[in-house]
CHARMM internal coordinates of N, CA and C (Angstrom, degrees):
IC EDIT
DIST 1 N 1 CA 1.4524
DIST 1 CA 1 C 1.5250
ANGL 1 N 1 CA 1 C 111.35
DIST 1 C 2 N 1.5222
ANGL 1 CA 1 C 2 N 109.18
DIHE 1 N 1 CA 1 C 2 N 39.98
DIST 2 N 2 CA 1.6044
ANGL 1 C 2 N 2 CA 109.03
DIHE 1 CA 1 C 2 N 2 CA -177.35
DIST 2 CA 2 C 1.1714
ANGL 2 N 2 CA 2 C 103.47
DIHE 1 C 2 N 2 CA 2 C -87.10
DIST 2 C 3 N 1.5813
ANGL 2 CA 2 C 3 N 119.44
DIHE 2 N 2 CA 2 C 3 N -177.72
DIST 3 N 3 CA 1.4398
ANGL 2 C 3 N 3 CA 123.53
DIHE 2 CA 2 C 3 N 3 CA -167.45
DIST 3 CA 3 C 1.3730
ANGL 3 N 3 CA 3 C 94.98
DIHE 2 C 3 N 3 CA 3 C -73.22
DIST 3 C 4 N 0.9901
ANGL 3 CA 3 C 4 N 168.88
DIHE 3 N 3 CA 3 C 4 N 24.55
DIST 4 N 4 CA 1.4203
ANGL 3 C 4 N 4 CA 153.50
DIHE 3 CA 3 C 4 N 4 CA -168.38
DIST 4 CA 4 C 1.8343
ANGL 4 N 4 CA 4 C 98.55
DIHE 3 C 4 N 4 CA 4 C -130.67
DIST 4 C 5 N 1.3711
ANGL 4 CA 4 C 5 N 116.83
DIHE 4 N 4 CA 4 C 5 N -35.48
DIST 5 N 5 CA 1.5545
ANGL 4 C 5 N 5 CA 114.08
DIHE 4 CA 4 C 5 N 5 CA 164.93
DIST 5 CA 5 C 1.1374
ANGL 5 N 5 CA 5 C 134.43
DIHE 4 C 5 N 5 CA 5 C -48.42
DIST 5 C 6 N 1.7594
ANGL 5 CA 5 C 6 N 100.84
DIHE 5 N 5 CA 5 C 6 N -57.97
DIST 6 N 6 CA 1.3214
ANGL 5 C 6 N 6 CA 136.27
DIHE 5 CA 5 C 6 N 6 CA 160.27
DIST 6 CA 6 C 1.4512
ANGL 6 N 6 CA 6 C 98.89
DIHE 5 C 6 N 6 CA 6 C -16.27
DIST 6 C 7 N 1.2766
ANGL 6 CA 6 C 7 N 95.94
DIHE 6 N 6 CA 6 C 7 N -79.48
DIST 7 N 7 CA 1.8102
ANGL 6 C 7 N 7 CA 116.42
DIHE 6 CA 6 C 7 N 7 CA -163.18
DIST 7 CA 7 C 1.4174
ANGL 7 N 7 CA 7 C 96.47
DIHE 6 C 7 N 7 CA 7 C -41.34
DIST 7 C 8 N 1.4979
ANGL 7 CA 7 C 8 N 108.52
DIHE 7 N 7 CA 7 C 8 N -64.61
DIST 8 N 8 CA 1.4702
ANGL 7 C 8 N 8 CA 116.34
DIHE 7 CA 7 C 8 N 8 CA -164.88
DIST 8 CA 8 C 1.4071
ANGL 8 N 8 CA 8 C 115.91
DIHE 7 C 8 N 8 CA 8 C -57.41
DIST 8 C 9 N 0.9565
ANGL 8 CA 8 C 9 N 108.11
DIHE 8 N 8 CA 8 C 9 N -19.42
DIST 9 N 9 CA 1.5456
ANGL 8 C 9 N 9 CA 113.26
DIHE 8 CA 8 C 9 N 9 CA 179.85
DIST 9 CA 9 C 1.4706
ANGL 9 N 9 CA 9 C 105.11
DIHE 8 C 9 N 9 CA 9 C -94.98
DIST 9 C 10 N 1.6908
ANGL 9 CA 9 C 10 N 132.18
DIHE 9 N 9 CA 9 C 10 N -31.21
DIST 10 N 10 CA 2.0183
ANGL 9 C 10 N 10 CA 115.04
DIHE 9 CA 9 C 10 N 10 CA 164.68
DIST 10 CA 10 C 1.3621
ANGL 10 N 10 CA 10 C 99.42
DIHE 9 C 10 N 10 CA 10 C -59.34
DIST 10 C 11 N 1.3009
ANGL 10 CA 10 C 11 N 132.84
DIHE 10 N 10 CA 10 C 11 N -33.06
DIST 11 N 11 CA 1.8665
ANGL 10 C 11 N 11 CA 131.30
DIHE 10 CA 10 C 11 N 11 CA -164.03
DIST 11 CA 11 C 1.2273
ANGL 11 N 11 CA 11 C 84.32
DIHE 10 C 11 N 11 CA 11 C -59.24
DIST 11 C 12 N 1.5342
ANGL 11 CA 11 C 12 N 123.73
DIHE 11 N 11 CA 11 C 12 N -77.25
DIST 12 N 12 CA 1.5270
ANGL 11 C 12 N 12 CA 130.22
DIHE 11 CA 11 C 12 N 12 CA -145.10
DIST 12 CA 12 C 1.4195
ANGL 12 N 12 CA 12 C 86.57
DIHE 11 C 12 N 12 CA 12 C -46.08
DIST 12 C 13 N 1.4047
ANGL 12 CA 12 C 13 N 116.49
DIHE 12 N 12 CA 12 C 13 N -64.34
DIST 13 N 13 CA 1.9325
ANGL 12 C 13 N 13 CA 122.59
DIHE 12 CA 12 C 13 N 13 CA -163.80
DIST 13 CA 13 C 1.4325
ANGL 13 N 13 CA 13 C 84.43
DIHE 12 C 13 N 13 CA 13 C -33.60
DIST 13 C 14 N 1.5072
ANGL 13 CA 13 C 14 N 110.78
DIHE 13 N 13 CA 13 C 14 N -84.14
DIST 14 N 14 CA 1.5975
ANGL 13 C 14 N 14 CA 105.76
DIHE 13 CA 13 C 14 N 14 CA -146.65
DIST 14 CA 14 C 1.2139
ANGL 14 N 14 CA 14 C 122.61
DIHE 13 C 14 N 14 CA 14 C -42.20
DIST 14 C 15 N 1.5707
ANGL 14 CA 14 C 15 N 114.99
DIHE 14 N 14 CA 14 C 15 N -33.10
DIST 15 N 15 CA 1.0518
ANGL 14 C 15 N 15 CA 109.93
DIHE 14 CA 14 C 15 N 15 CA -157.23
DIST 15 CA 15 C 1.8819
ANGL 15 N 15 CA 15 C 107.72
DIHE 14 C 15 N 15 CA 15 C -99.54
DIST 15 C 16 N 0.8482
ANGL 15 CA 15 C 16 N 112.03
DIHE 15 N 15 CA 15 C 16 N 7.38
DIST 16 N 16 CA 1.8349
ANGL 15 C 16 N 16 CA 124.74
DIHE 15 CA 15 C 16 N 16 CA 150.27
DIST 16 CA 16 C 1.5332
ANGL 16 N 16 CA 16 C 94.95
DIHE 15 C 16 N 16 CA 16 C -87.97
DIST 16 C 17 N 1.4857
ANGL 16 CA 16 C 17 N 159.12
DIHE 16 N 16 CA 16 C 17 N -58.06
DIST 17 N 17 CA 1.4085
ANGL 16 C 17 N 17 CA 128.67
DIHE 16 CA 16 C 17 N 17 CA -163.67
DIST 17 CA 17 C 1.3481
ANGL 17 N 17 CA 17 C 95.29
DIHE 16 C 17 N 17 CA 17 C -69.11
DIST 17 C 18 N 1.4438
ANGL 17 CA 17 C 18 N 133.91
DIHE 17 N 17 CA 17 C 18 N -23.84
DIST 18 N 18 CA 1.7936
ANGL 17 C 18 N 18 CA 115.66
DIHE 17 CA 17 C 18 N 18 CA -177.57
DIST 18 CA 18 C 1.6335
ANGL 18 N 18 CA 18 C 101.34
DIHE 17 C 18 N 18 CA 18 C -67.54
DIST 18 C 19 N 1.2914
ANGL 18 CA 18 C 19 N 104.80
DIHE 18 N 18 CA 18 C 19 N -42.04
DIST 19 N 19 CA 1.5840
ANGL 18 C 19 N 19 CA 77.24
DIHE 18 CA 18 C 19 N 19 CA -168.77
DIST 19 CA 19 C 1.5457
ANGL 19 N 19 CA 19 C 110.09
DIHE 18 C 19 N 19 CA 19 C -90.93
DIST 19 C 20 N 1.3120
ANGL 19 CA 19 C 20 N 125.30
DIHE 19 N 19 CA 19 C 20 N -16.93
DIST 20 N 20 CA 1.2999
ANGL 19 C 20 N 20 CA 118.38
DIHE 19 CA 19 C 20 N 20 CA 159.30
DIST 20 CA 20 C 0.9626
ANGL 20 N 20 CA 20 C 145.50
DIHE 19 C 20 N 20 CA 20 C -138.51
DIST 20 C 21 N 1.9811
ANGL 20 CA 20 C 21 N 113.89
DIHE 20 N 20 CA 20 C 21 N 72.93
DIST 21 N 21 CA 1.0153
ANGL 20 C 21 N 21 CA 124.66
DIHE 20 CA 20 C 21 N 21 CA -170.77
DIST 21 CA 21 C 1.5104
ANGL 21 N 21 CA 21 C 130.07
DIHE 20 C 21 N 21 CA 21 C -41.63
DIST 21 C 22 N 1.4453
ANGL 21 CA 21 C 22 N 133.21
DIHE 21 N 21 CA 21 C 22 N 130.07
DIST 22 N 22 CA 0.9101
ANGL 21 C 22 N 22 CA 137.88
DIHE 21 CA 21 C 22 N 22 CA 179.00
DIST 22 CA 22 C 1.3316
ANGL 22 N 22 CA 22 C 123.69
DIHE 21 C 22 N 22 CA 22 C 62.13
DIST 22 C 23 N 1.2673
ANGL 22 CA 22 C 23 N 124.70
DIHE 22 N 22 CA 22 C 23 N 24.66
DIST 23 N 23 CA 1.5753
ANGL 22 C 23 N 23 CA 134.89
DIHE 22 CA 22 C 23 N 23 CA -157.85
DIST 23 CA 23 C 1.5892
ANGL 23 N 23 CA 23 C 91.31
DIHE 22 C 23 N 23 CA 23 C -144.89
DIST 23 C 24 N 1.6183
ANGL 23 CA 23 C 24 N 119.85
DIHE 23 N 23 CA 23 C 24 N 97.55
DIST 24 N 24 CA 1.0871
ANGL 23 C 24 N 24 CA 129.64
DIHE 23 CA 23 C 24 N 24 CA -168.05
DIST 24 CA 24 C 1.8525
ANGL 24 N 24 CA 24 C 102.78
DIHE 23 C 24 N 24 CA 24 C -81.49
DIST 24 C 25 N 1.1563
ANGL 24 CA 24 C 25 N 90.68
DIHE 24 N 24 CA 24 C 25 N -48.11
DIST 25 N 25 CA 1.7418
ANGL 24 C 25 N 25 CA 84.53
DIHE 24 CA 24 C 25 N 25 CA -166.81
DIST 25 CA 25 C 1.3988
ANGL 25 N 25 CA 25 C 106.29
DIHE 24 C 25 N 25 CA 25 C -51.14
DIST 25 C 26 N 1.3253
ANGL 25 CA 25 C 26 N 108.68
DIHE 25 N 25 CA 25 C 26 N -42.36
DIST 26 N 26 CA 1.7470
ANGL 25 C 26 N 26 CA 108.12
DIHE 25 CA 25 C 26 N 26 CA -165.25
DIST 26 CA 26 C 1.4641
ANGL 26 N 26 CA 26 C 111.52
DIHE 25 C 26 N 26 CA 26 C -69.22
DIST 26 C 27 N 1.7337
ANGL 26 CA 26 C 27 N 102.31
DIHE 26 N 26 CA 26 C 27 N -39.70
DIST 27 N 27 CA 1.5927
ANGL 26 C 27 N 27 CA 100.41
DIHE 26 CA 26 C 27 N 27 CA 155.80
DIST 27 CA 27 C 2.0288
ANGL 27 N 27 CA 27 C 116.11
DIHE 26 C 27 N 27 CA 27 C -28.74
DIST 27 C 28 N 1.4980
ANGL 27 CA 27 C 28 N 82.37
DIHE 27 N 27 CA 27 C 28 N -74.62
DIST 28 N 28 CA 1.8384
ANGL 27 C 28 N 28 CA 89.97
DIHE 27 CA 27 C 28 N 28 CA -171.64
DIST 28 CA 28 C 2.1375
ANGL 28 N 28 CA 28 C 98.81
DIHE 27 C 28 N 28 CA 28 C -33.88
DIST 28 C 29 N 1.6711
ANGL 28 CA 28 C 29 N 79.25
DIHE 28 N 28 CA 28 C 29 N -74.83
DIST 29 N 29 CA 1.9158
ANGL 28 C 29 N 29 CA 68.02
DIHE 28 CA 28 C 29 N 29 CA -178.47
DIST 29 CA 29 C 1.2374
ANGL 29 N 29 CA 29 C 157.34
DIHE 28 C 29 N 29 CA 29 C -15.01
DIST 29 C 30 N 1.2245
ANGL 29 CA 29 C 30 N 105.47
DIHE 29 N 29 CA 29 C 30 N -49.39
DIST 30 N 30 CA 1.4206
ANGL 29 C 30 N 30 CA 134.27
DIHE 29 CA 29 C 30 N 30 CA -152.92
DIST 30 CA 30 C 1.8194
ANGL 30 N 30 CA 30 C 78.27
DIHE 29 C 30 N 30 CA 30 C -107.79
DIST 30 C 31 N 1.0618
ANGL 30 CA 30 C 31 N 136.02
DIHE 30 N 30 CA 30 C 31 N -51.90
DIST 31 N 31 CA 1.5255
ANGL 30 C 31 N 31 CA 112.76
DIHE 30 CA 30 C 31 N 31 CA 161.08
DIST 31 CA 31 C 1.0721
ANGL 31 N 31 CA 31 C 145.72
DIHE 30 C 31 N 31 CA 31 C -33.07
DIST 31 C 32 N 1.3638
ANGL 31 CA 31 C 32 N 111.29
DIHE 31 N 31 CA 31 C 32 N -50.52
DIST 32 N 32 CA 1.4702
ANGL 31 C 32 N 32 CA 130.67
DIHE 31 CA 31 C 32 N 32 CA 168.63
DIST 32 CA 32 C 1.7161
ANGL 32 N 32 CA 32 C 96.65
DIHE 31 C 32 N 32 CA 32 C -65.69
DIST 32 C 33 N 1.3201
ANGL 32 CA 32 C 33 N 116.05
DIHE 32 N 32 CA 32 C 33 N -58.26
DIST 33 N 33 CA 2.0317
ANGL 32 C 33 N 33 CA 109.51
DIHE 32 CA 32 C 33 N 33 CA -162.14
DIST 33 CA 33 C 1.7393
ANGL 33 N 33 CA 33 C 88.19
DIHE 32 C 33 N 33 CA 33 C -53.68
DIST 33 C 34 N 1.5799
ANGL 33 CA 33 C 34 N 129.42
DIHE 33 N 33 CA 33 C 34 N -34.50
DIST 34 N 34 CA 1.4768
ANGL 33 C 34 N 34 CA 124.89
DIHE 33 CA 33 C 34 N 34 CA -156.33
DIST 34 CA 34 C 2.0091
ANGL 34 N 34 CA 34 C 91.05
DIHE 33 C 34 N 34 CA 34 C -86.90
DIST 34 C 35 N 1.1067
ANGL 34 CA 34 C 35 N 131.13
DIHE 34 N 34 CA 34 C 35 N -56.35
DIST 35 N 35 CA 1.6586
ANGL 34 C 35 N 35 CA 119.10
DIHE 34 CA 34 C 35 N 35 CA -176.11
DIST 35 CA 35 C 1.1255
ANGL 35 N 35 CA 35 C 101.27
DIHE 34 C 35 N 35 CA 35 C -77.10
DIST 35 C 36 N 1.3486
ANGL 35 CA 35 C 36 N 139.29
DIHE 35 N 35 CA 35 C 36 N -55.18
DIST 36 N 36 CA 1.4963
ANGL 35 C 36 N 36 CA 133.87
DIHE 35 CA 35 C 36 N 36 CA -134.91
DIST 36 CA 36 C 1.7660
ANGL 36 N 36 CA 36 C 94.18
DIHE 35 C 36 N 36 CA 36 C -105.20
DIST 36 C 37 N 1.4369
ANGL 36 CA 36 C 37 N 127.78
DIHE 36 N 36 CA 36 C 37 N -37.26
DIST 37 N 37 CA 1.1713
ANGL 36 C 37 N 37 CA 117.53
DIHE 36 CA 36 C 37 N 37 CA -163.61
DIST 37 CA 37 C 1.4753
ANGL 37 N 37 CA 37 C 132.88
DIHE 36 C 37 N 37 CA 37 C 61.97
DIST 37 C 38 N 1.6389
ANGL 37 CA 37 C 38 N 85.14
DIHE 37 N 37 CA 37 C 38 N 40.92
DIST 38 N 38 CA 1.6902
ANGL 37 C 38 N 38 CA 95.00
DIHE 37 CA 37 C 38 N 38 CA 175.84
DIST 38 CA 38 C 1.7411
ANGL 38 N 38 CA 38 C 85.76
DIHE 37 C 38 N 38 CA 38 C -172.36
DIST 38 C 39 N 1.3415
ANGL 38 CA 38 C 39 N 109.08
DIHE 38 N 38 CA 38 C 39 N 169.14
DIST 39 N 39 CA 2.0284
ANGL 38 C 39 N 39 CA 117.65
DIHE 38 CA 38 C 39 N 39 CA 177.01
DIST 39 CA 39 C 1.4231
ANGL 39 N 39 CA 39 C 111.35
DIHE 38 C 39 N 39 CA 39 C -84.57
DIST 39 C 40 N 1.6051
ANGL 39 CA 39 C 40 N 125.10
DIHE 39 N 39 CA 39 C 40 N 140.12
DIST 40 N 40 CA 1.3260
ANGL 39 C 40 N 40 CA 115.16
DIHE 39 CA 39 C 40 N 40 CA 161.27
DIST 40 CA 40 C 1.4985
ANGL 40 N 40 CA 40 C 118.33
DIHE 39 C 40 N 40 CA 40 C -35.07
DIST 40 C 41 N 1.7390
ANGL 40 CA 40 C 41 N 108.34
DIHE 40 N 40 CA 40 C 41 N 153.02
DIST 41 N 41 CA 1.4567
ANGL 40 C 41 N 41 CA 101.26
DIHE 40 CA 40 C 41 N 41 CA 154.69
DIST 41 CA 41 C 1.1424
ANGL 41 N 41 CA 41 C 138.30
DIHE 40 C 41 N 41 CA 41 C -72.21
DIST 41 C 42 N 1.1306
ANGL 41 CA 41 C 42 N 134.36
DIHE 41 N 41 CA 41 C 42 N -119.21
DIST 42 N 42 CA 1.8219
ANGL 41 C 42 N 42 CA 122.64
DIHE 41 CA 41 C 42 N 42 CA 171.85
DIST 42 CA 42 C 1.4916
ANGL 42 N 42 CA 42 C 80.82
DIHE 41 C 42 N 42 CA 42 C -108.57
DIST 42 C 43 N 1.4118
ANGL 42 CA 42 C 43 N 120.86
DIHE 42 N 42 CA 42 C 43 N -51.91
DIST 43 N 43 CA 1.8964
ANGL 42 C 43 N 43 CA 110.44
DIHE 42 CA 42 C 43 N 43 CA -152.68
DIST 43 CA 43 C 1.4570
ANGL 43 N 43 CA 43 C 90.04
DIHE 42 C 43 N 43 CA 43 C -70.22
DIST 43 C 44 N 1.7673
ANGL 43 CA 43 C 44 N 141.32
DIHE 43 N 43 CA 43 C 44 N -59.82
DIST 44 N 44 CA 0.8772
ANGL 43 C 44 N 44 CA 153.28
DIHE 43 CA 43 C 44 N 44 CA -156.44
DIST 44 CA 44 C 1.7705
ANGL 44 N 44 CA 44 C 103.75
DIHE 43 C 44 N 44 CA 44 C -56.96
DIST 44 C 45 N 1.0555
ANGL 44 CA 44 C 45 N 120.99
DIHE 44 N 44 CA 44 C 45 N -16.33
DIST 45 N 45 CA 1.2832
ANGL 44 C 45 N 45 CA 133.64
DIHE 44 CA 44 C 45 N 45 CA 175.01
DIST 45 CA 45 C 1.6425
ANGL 45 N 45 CA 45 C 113.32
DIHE 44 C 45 N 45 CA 45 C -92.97
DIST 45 C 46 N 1.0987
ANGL 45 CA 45 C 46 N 110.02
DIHE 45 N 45 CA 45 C 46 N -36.27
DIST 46 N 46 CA 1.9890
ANGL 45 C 46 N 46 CA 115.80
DIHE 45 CA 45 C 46 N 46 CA -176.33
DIST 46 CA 46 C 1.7487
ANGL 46 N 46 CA 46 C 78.81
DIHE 45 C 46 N 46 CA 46 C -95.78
DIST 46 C 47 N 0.7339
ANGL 46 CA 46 C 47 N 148.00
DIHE 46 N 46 CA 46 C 47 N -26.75
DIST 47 N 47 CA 1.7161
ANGL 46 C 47 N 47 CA 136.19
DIHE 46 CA 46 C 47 N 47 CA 173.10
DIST 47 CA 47 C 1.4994
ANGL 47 N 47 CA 47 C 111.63
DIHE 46 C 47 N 47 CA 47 C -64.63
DIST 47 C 48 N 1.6589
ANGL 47 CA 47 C 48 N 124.24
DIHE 47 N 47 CA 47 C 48 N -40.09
DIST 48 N 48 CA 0.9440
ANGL 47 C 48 N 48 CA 153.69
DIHE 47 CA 47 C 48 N 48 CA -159.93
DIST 48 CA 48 C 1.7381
ANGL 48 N 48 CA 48 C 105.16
DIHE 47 C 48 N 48 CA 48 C -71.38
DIST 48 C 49 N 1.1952
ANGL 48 CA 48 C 49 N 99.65
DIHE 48 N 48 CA 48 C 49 N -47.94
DIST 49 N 49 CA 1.5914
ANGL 48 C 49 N 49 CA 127.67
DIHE 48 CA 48 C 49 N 49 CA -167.78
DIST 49 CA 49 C 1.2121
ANGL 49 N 49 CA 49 C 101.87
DIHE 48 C 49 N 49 CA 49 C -74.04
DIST 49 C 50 N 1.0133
ANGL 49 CA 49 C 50 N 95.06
DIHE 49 N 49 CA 49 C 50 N -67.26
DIST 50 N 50 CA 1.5874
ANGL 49 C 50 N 50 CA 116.48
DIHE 49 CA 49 C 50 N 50 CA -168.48
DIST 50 CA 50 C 1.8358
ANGL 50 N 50 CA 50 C 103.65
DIHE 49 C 50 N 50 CA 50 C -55.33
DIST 50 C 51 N 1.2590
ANGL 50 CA 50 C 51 N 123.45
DIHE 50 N 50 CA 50 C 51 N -28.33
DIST 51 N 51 CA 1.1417
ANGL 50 C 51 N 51 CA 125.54
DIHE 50 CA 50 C 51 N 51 CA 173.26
DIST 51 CA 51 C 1.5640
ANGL 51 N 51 CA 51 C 118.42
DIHE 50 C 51 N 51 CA 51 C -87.37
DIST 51 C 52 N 1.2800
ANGL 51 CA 51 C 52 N 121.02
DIHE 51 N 51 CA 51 C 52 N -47.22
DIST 52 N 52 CA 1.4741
ANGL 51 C 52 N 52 CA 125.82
DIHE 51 CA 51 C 52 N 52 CA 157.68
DIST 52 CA 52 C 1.6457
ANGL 52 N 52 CA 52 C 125.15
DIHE 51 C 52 N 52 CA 52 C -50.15
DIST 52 C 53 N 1.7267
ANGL 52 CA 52 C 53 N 104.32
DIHE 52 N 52 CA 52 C 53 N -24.37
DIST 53 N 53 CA 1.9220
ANGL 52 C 53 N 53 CA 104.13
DIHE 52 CA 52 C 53 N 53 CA 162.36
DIST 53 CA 53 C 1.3045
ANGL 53 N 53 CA 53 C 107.09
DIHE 52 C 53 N 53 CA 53 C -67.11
DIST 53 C 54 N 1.5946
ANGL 53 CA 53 C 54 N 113.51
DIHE 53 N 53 CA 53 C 54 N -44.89
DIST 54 N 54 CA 1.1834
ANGL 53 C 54 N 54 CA 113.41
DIHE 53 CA 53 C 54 N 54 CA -160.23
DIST 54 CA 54 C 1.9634
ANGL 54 N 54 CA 54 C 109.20
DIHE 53 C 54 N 54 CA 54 C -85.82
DIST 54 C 55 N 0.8422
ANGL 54 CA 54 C 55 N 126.55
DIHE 54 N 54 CA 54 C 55 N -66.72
DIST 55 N 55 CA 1.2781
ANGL 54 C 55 N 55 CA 123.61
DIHE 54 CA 54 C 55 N 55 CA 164.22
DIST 55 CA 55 C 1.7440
ANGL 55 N 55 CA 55 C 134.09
DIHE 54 C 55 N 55 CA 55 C -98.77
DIST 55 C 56 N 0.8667
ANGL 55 CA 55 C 56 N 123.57
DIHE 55 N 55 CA 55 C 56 N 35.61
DIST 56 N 56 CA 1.9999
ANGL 55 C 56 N 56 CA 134.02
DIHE 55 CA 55 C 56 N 56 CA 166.34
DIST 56 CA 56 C 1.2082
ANGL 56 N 56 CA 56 C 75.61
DIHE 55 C 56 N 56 CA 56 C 98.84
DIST 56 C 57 N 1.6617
ANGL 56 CA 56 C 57 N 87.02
DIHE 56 N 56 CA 56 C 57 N -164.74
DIST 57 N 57 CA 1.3218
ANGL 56 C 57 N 57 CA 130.50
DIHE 56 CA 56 C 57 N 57 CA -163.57
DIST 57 CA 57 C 2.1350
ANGL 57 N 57 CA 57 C 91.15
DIHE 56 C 57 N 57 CA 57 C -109.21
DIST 57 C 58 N 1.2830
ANGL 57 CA 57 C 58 N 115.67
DIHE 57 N 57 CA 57 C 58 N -33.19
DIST 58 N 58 CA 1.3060
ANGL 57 C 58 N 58 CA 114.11
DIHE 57 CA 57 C 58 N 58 CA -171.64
DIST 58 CA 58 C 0.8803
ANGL 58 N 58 CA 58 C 83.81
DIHE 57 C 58 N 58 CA 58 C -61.02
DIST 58 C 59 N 1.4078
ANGL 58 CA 58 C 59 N 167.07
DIHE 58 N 58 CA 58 C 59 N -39.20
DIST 59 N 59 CA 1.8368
ANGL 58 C 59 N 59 CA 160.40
DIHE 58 CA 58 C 59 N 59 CA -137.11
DIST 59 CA 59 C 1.7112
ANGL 59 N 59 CA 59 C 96.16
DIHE 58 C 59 N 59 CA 59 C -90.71
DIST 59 C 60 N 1.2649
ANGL 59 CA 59 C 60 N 93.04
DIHE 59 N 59 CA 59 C 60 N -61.77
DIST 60 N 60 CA 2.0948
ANGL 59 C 60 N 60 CA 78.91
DIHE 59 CA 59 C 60 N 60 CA -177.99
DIST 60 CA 60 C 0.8397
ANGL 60 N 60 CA 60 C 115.76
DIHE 59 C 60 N 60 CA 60 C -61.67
DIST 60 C 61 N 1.5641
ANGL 60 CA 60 C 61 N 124.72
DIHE 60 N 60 CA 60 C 61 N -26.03
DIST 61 N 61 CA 1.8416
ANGL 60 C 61 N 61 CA 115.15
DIHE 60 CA 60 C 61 N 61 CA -154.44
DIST 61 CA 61 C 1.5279
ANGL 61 N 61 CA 61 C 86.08
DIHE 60 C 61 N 61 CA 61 C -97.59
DIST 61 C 62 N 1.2717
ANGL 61 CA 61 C 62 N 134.68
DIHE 61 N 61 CA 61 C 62 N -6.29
DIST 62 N 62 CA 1.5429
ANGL 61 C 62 N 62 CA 127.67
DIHE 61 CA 61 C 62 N 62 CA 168.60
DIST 62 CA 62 C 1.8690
ANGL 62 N 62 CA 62 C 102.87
DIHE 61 C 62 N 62 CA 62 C -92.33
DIST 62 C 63 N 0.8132
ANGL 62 CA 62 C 63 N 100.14
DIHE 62 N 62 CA 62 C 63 N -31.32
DIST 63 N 63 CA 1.5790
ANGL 62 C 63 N 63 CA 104.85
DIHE 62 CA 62 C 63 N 63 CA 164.77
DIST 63 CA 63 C 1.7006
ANGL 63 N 63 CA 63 C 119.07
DIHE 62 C 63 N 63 CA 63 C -65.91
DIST 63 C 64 N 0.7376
ANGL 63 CA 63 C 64 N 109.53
DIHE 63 N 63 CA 63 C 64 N -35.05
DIST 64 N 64 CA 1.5221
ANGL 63 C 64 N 64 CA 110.84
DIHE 63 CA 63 C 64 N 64 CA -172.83
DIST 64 CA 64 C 1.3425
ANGL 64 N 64 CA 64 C 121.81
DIHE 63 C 64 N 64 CA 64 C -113.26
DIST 64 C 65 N 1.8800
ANGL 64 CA 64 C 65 N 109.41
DIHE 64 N 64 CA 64 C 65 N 2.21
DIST 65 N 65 CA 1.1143
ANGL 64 C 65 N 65 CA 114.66
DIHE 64 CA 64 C 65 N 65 CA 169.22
DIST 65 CA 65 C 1.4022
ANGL 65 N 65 CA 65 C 102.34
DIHE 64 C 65 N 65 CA 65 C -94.80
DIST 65 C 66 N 1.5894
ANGL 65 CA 65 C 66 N 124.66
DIHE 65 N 65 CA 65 C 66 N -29.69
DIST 66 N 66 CA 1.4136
ANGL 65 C 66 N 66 CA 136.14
DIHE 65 CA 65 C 66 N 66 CA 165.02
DIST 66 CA 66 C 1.0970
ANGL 66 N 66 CA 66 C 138.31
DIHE 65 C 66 N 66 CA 66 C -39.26
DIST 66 C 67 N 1.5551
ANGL 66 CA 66 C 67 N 107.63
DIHE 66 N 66 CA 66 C 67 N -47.30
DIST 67 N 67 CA 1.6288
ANGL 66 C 67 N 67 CA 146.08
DIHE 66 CA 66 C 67 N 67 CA -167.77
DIST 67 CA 67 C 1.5341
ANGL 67 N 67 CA 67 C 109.31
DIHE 66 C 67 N 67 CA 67 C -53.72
DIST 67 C 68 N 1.0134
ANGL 67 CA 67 C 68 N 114.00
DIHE 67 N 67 CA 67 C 68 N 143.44
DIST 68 N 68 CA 2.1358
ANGL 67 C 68 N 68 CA 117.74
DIHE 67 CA 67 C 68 N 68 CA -172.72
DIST 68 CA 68 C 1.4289
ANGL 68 N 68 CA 68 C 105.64
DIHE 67 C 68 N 68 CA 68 C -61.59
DIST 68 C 69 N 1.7440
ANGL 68 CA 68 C 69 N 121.22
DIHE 68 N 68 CA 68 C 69 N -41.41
DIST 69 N 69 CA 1.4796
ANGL 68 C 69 N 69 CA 128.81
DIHE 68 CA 68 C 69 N 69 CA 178.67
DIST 69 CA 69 C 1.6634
ANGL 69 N 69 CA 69 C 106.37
DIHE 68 C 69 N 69 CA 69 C -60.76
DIST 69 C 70 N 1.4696
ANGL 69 CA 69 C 70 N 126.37
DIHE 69 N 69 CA 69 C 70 N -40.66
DIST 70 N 70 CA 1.2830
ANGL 69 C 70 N 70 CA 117.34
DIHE 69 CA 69 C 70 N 70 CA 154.81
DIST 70 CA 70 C 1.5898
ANGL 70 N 70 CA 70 C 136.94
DIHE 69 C 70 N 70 CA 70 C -51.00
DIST 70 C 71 N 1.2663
ANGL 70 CA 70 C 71 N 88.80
DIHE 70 N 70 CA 70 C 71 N -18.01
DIST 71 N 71 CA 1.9078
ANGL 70 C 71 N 71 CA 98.50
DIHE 70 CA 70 C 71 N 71 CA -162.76
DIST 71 CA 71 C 1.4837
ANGL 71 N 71 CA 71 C 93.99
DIHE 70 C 71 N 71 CA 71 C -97.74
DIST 71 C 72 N 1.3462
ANGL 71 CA 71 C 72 N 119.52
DIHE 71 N 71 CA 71 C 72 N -67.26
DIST 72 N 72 CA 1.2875
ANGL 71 C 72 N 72 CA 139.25
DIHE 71 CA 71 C 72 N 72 CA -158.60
DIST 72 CA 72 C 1.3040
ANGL 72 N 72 CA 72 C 95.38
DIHE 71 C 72 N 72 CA 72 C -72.92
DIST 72 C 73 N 1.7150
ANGL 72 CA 72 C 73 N 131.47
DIHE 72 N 72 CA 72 C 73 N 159.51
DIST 73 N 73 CA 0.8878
ANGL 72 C 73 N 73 CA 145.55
DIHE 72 CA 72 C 73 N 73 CA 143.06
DIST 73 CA 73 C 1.7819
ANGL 73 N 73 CA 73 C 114.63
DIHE 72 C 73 N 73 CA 73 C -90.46
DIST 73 C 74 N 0.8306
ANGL 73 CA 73 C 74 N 121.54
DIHE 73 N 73 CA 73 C 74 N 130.73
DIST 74 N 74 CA 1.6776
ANGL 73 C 74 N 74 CA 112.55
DIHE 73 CA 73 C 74 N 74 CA 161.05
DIST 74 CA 74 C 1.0096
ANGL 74 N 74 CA 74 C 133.19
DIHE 73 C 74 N 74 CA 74 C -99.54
END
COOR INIT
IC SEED 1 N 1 CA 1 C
IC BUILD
């Protein structure tokens, strides 16, 4: 969570509201296809939401740039 994540994680934000302004779910989506390389599940998606009402969109894309499936390969 050093300053250089941070950053990387408003880019990711911004650059999901350019391509889909005001259209939250597809936001979520297109997050997951961009870190994870695959679509939320159904719960992982109402988790998703539910976190982007409550704190932005910078919160997932720092979340999911964080996340072990980002880090780790399997």
């Amino acid at each position: 969570n050093n300053e250089f994540m941070l950053l990387q994680s408003q880019y990711f934000a911004d650059r999901l509201v350019d391509e889909f302004p005001l259209k939250t779910t597809d936001q979520i989506r297109r997050a997951f296809e961009l870190a994870l390389s695959r679509p939320p599940n159904d719960r992982e998606l109402q988790i998703a939401t539910d976190l982007v009402q409550r704190s932005g969109l910078f919160t997932l894309c720092r979340s999911l740039l964080n996340s072990n499936e980002f880090v780790y390969v399997d």
